[in-house]
C-alpha positions in Angstrom: 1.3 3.3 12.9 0.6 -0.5 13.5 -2.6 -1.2 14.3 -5.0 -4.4 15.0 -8.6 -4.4 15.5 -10.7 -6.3 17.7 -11.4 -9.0 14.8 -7.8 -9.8 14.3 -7.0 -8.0 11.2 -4.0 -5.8 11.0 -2.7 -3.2 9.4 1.0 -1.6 9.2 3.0 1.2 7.5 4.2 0.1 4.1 7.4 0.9 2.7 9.1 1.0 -0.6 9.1 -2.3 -1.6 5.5 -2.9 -0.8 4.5 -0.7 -3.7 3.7 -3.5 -6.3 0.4 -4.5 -4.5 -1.5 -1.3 -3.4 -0.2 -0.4 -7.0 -1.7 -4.0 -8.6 -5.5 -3.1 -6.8 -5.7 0.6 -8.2 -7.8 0.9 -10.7 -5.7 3.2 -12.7 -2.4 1.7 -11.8 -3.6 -1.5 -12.7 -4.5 -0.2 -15.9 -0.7 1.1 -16.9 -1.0 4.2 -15.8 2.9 5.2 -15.2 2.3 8.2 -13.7 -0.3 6.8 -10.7 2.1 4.0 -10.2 4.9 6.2 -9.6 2.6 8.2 -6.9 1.9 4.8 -5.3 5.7 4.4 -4.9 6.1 7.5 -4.0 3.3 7.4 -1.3 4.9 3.8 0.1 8.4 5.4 0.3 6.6 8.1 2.5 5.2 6.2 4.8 1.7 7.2 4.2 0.2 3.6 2.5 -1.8 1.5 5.2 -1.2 -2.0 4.1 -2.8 -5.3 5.1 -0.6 -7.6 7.5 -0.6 -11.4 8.2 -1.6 -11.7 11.9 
């Protein structure tokens, strides 16, 4: 799922190597918490992270 809204922003799918950034703005990830970082990746991998895009 790709999306834009009416204010320009967009959003798509992200995939594995995306991982580092939802992972950096976690609060627990960001911390050094292995085990939520590995879900992130996990999650990303899946297809199931919504991710910011450049327009």
């Amino acid at each position: 799922m790709d999306a834009d809204s009416p204010d320009g922003h967009r959003v798509i799918r992200a995939t594995a190597p995306d991982w580092p950034a939802p992972a950096g703005i976690d609060s627990l990830a960001a911390t050094g918490d292995g085990a939520r970082r590995d879900s992130i990746r996990r999650w990303c991998e899946s297809g199931v992270v919504l991710t910011p895009c450049a327009a």
